[in-house]
N, C-alpha and C positions, 0 to 999 in steps of 0.2 A: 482775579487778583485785585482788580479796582475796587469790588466791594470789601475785602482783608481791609485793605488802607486805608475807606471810607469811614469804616464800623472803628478802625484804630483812632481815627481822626476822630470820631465821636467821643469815643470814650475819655483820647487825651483834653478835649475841648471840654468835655461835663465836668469831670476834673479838676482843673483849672477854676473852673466857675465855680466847683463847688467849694473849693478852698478859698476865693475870694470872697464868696458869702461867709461862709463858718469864721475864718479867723480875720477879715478885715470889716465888720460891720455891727454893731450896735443893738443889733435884733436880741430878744431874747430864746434862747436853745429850741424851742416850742419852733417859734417863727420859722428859724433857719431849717432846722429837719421840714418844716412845712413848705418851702422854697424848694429844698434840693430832692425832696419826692413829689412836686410839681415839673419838675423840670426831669428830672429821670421822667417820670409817667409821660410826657411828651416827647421824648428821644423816643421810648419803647414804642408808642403810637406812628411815629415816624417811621421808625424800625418795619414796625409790623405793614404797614402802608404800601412800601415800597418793595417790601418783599411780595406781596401778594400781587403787585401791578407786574413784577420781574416772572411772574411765575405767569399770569396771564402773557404778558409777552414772550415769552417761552414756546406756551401755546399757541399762541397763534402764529409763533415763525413755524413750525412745525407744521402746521395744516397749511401754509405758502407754501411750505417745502414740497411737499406733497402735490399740492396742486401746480407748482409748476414742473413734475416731475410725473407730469401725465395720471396722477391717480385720481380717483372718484370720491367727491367729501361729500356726507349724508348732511343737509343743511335742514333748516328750517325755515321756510322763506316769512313775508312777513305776513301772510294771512293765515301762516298757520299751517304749510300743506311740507311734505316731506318731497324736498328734492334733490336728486343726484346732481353735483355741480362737479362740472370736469373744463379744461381749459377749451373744447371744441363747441361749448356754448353760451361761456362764461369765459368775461375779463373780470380782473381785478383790479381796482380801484382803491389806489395804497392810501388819497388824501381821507377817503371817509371808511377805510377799511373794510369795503363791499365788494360782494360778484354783482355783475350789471350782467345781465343777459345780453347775448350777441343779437347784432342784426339777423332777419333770415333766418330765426330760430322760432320754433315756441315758446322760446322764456325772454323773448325781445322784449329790454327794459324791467324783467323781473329784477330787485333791487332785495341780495341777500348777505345777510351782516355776517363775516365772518366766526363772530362769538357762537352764532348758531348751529358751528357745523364742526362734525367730528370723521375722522377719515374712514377709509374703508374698516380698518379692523375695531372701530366706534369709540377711539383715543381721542 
């Protein structure tokens, strides 16, 4: 519902701006259309931006989800090899968004980026 209000808020703000360019300034008609689809093309680019970061964060709550709900996420570590990462030998490390291999494991200190890894049914 906060994105409804955000994307409202945008539109009434371009708006605004764009009515104070068009009928309060000296430009000629050229100029101001070249103003207010500088400024739309920047909104959109915003637009598109943030959308696509909201949809990566999307997925990646979803493979947290997962992994702390005991299931198995098919990763890619960082040299390249395919590894099962499950909570019984991997933590997750929410400041740089990685699994850190457990002490007392095989994959102690293996450092695997979350963006790598998709769940068992390969979502």
């Amino acid at each position: 519902m906060a994105f409804i209000y955000f994307t409202l808020f945008l539109v009434l703000l371009f708006l605004l701006i764009a009515a104070v360019i068009y009928f309060f300034t000296n430009f000629t008609s050229r100029i101001k259309y070249f103003f207010l689809a500088a400024l739309l093309l920047g909104w959109v680019t915003i637009f598109i931006y943030t959308y696509v970061q909201n949809q990566k964060r999307i997925a990646r709550d979803k493979l947290l989800y997962e992994f702390r709900h005991d299931a198995h996420l098919t990763c890619i570590d960082s040299f390249g090899k395919r590894v099962q990462v499950d909570k019984n030998r991997f933590d997750y490390i929410s400041g740089t968004q990685v699994f850190m291999g457990k002490e007392k494991t095989p994959y102690e200190g293996l450092v695997v980026p979350i963006e790598s890894c998709k769940d068992e049914r390969g979502r």
